[in-house]
PyMOL Python script that loads the backbone (N, CA, C, O; Angstrom):
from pymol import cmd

cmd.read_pdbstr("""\
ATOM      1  N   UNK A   1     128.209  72.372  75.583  1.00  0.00           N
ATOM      2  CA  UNK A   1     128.000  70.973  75.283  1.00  0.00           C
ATOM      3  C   UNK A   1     127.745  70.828  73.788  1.00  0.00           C
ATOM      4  O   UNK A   1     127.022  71.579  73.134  1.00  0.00           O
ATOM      5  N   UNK A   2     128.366  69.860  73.357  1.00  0.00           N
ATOM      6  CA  UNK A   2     128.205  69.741  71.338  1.00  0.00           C
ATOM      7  C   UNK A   2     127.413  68.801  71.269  1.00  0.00           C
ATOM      8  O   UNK A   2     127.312  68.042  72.233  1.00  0.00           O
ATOM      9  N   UNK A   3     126.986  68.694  70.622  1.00  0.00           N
ATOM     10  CA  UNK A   3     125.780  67.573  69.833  1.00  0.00           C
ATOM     11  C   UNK A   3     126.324  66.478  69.912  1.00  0.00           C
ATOM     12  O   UNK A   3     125.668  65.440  69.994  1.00  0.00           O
ATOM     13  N   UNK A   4     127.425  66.506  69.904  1.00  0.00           N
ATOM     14  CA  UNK A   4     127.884  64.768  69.950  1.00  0.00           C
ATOM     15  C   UNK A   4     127.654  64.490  71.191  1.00  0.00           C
ATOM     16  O   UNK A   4     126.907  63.576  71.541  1.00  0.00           O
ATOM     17  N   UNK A   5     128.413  65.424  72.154  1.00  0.00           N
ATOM     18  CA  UNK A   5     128.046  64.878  73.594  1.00  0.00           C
ATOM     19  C   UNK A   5     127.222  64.512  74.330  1.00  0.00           C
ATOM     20  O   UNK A   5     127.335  63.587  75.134  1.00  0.00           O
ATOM     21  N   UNK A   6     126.226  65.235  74.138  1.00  0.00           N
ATOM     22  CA  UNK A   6     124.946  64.880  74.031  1.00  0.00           C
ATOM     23  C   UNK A   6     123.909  63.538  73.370  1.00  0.00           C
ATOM     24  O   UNK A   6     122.889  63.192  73.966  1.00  0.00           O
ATOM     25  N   UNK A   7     124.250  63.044  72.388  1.00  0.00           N
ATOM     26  CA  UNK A   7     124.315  61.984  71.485  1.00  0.00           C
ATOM     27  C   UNK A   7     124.966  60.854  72.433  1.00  0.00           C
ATOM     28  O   UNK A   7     124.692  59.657  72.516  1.00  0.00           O
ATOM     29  N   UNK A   8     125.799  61.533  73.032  1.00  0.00           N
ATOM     30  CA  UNK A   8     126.758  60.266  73.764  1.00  0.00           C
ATOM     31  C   UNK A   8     126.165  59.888  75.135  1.00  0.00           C
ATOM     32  O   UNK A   8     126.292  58.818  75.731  1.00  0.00           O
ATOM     33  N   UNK A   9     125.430  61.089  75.544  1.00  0.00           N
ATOM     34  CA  UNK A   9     124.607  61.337  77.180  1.00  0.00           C
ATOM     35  C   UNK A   9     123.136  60.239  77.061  1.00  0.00           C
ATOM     36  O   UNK A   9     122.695  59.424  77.871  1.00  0.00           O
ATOM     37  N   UNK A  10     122.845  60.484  76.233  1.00  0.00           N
ATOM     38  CA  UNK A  10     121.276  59.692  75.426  1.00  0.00           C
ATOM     39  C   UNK A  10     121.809  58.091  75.428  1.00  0.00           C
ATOM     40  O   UNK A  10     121.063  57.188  75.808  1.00  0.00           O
ATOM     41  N   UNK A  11     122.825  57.907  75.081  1.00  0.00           N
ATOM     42  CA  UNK A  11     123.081  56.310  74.340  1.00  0.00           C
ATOM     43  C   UNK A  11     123.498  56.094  75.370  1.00  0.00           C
ATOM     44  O   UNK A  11     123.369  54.873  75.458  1.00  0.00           O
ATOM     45  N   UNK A  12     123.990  56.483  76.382  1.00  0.00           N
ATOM     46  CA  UNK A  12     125.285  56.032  77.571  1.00  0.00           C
ATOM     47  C   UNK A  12     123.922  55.745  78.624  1.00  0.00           C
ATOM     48  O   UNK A  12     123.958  54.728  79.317  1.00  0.00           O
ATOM     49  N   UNK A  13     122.959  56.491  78.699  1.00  0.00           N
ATOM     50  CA  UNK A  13     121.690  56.825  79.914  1.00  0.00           C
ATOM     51  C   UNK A  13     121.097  56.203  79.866  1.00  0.00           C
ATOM     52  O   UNK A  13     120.882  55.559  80.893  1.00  0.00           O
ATOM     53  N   UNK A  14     120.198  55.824  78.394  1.00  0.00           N
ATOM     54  CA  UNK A  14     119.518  55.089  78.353  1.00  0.00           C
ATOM     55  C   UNK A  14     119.153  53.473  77.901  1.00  0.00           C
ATOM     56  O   UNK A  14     118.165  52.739  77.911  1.00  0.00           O
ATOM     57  N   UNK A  15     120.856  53.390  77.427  1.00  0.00           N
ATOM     58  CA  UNK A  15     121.226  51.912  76.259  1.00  0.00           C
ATOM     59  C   UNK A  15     121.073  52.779  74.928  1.00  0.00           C
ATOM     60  O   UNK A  15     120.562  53.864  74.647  1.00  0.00           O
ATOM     61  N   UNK A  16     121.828  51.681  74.178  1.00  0.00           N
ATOM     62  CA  UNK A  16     121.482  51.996  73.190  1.00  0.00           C
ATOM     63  C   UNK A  16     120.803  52.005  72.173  1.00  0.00           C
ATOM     64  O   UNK A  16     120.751  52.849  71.279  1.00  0.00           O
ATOM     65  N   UNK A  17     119.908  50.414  72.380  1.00  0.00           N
ATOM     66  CA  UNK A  17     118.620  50.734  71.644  1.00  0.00           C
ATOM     67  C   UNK A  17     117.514  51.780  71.762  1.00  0.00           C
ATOM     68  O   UNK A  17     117.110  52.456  70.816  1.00  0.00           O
ATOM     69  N   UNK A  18     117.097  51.843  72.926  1.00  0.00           N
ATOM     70  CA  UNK A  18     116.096  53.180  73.786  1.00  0.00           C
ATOM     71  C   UNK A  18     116.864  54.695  73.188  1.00  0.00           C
ATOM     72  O   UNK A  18     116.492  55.477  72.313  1.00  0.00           O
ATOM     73  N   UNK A  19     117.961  54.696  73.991  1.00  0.00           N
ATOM     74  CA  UNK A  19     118.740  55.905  73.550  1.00  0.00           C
ATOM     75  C   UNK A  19     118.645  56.596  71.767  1.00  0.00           C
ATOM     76  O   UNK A  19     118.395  57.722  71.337  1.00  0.00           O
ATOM     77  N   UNK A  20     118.985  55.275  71.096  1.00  0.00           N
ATOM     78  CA  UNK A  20     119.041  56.042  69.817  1.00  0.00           C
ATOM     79  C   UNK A  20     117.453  55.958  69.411  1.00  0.00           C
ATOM     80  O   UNK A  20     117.051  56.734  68.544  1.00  0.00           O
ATOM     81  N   UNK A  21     116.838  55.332  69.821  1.00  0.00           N
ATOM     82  CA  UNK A  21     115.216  56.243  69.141  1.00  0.00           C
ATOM     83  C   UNK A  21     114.808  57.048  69.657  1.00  0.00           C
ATOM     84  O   UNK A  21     114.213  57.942  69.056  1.00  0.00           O
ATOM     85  N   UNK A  22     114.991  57.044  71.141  1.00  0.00           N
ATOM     86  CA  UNK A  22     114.583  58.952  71.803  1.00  0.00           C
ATOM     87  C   UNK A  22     114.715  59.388  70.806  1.00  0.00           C
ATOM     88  O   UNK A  22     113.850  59.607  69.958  1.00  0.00           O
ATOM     89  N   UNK A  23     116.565  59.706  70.738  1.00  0.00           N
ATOM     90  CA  UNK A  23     117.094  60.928  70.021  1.00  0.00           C
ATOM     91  C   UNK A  23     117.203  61.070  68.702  1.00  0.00           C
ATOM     92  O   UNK A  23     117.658  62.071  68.149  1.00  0.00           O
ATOM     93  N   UNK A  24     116.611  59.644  67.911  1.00  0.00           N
ATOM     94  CA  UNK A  24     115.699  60.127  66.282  1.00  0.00           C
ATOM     95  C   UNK A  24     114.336  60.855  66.798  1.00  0.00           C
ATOM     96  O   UNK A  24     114.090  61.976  66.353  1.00  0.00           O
ATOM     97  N   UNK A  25     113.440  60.241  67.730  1.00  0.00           N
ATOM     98  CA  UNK A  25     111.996  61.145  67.473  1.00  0.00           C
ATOM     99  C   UNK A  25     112.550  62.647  68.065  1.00  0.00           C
ATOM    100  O   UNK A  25     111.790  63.585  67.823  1.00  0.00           O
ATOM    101  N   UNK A  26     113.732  62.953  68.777  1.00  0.00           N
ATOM    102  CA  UNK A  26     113.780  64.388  69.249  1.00  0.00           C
ATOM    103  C   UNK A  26     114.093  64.935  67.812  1.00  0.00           C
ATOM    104  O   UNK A  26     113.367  65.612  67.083  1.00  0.00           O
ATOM    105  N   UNK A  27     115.239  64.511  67.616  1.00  0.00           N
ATOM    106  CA  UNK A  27     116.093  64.953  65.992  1.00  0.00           C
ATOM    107  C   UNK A  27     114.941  64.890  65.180  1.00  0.00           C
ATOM    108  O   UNK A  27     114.950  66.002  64.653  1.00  0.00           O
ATOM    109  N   UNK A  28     113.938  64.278  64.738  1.00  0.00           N
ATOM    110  CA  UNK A  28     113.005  64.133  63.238  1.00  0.00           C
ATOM    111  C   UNK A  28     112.202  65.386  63.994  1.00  0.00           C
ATOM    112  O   UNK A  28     112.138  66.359  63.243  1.00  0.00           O
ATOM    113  N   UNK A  29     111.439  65.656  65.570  1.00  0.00           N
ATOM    114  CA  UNK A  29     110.577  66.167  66.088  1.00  0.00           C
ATOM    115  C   UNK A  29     111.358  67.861  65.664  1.00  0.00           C
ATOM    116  O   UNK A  29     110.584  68.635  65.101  1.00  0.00           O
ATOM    117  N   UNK A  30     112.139  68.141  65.806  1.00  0.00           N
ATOM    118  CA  UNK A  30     113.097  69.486  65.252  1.00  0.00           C
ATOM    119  C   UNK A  30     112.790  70.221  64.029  1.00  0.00           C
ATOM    120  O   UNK A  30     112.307  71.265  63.591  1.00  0.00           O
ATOM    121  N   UNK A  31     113.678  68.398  63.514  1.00  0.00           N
ATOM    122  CA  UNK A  31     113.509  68.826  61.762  1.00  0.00           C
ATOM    123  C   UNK A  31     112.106  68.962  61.305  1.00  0.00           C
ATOM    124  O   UNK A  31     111.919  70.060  60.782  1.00  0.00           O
ATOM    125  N   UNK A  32     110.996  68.152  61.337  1.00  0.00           N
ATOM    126  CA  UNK A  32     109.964  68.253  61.123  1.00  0.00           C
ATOM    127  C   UNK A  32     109.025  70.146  61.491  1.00  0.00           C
ATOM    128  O   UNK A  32     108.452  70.925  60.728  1.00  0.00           O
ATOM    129  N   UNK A  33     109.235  70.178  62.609  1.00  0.00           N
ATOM    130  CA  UNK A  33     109.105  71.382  63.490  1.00  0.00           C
ATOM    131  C   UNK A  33     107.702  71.543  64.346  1.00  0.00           C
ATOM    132  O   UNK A  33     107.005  72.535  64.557  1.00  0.00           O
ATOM    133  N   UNK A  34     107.591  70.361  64.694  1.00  0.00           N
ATOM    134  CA  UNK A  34     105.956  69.674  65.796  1.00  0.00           C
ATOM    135  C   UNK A  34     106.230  69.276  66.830  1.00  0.00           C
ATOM    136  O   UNK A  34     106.308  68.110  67.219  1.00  0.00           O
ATOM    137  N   UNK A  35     106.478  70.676  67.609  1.00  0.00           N
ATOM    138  CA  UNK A  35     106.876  70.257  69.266  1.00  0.00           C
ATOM    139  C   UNK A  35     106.227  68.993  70.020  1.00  0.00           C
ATOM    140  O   UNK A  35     106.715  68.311  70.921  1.00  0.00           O
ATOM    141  N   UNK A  36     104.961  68.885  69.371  1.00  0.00           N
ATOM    142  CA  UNK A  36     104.031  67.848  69.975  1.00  0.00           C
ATOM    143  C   UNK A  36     104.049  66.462  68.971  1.00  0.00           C
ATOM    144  O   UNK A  36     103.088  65.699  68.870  1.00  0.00           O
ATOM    145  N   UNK A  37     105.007  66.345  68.440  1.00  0.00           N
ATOM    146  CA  UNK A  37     104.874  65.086  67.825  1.00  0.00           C
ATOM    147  C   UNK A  37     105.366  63.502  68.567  1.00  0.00           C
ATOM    148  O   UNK A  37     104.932  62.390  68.266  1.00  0.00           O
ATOM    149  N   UNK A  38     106.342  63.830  69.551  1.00  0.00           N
ATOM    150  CA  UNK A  38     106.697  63.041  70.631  1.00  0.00           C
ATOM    151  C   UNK A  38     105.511  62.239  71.672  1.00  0.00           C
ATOM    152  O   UNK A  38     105.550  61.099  72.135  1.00  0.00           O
ATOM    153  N   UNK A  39     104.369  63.413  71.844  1.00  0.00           N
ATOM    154  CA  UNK A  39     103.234  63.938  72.555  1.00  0.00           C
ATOM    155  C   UNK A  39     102.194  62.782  71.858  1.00  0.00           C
ATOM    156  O   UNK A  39     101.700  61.854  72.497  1.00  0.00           O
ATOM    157  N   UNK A  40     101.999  63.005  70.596  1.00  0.00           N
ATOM    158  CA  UNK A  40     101.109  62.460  69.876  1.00  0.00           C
ATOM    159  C   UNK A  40     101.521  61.105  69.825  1.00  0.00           C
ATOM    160  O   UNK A  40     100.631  60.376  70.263  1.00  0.00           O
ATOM    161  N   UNK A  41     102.516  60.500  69.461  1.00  0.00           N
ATOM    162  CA  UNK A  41     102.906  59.454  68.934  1.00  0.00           C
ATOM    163  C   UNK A  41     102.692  58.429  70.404  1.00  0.00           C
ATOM    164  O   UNK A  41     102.007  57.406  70.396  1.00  0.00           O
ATOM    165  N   UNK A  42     103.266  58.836  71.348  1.00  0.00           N
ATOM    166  CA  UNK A  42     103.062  58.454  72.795  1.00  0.00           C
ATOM    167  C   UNK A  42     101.467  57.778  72.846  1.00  0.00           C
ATOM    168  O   UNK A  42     101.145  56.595  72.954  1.00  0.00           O
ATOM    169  N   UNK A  43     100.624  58.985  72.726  1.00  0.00           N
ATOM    170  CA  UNK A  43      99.268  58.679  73.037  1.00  0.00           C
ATOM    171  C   UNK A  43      98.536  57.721  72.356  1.00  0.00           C
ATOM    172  O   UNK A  43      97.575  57.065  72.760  1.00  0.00           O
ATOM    173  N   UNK A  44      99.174  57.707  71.118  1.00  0.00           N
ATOM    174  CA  UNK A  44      98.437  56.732  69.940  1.00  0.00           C
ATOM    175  C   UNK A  44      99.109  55.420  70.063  1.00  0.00           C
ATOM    176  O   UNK A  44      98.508  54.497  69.513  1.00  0.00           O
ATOM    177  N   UNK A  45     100.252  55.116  70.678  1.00  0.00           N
ATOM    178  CA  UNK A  45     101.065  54.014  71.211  1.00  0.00           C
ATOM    179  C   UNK A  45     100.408  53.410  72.632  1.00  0.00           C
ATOM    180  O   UNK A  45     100.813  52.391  73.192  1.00  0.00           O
ATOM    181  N   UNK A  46      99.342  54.232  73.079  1.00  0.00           N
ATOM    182  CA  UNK A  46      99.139  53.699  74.493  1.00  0.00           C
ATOM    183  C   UNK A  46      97.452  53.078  74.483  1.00  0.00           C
ATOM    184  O   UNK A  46      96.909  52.520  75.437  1.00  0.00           O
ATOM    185  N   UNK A  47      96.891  53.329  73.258  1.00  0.00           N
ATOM    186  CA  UNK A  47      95.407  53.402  72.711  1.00  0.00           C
ATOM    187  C   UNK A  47      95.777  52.059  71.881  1.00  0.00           C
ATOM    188  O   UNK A  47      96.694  51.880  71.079  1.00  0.00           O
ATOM    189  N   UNK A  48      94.713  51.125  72.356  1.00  0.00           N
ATOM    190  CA  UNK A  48      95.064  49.696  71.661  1.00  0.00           C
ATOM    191  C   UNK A  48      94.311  49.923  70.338  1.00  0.00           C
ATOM    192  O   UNK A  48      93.169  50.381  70.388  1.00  0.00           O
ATOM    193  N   UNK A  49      94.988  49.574  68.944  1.00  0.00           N
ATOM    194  CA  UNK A  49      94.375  49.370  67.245  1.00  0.00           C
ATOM    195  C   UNK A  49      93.279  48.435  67.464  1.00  0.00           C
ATOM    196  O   UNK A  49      93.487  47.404  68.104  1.00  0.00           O
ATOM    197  N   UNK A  50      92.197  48.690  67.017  1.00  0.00           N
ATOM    198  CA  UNK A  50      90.990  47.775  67.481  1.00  0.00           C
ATOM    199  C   UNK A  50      91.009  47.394  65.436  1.00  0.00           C
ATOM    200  O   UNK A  50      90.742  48.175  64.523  1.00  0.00           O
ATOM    201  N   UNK A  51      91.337  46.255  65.383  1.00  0.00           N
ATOM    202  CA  UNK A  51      91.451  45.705  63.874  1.00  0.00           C
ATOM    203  C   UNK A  51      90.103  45.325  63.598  1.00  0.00           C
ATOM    204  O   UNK A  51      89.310  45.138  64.521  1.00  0.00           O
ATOM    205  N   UNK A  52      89.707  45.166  62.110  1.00  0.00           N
ATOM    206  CA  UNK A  52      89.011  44.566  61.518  1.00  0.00           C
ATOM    207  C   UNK A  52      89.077  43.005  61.531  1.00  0.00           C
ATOM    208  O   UNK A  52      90.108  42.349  61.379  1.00  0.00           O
ATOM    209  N   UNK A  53      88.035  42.595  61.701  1.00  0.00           N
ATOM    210  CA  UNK A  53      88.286  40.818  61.437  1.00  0.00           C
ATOM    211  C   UNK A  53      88.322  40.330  60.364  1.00  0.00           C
ATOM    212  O   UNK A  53      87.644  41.093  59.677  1.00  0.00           O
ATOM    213  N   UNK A  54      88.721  39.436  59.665  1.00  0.00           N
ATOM    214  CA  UNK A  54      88.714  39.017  58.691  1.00  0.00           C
ATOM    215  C   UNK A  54      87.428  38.385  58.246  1.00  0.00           C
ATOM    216  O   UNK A  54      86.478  38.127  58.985  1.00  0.00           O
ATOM    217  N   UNK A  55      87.525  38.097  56.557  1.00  0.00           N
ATOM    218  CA  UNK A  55      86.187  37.719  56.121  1.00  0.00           C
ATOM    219  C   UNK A  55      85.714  36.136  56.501  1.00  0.00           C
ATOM    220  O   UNK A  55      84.562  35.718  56.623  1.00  0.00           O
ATOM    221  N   UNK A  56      87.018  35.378  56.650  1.00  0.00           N
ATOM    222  CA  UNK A  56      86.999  34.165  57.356  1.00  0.00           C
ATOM    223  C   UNK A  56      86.316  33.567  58.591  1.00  0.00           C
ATOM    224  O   UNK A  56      85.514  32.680  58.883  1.00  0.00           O
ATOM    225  N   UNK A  57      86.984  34.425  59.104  1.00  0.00           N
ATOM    226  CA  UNK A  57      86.878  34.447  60.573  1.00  0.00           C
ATOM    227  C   UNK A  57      84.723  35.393  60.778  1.00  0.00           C
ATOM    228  O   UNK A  57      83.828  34.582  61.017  1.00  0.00           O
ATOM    229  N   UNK A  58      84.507  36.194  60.709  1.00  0.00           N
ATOM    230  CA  UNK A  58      83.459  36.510  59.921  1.00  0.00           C
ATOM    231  C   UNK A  58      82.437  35.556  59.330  1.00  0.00           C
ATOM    232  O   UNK A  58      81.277  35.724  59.706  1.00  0.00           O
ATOM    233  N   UNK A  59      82.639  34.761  58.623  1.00  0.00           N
ATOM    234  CA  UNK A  59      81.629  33.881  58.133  1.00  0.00           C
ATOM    235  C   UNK A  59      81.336  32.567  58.821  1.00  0.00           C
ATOM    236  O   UNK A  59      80.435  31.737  58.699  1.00  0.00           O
ATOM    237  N   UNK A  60      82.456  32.670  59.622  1.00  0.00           N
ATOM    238  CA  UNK A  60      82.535  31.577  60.529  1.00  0.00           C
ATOM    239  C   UNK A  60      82.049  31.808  62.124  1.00  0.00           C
ATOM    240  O   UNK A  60      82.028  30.853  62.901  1.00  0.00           O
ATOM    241  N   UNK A  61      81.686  33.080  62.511  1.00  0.00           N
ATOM    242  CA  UNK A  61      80.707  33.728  63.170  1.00  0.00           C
ATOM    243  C   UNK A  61      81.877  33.607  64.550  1.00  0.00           C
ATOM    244  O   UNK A  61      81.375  33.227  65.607  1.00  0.00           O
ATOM    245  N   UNK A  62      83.122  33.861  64.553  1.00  0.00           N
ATOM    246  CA  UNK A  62      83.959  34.366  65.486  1.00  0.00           C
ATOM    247  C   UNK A  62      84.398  35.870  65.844  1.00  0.00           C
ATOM    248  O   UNK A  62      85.194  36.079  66.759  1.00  0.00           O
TER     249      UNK A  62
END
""", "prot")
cmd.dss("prot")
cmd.show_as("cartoon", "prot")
cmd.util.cbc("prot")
cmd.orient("prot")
C-alpha cells in the first residue's frame, strides 16, 4: 500500500474535512517523533479552558 493510498483511505472514510486533519496530526505526530502527541492533544481538547474574566466585567462584580 503507498502513501497515497492510504491518504486516499483517510479522506474517502472519514470526509474530507475530518480525514485530512487525522492525517496532518498522524503526519506532524511522525515528523515531530511524540507517539503521544495525538494522546495529549485529545485530552486537553476534552478539559474545558477555564478563562480569566475581564477587568470590566470584574469591577462590575459579575
Amino acid at each position: 500500500m503507498t502513501l497515497v493510498s492510504v491518504w486516499a483511505e483517510i479522506l474517502v472514510g472519514f470526509g474530507a474535512g475530518v480525514g485530512f486533519s487525522i492525517a496532518a496530526l498522524v503526519v506532524v505526530s511522525v515528523v515531530v517523533g511524540d507517539p503521544h502527541m495525538i494522546r495529549d492533544m485529545w485530552e486537553c481538547r476534552a478539559r474545558p479552558i477555564k478563562r480569566l474574566r475581564d477587568r470590566r466585567s470584574r469591577l462590575r462584580g459579575r
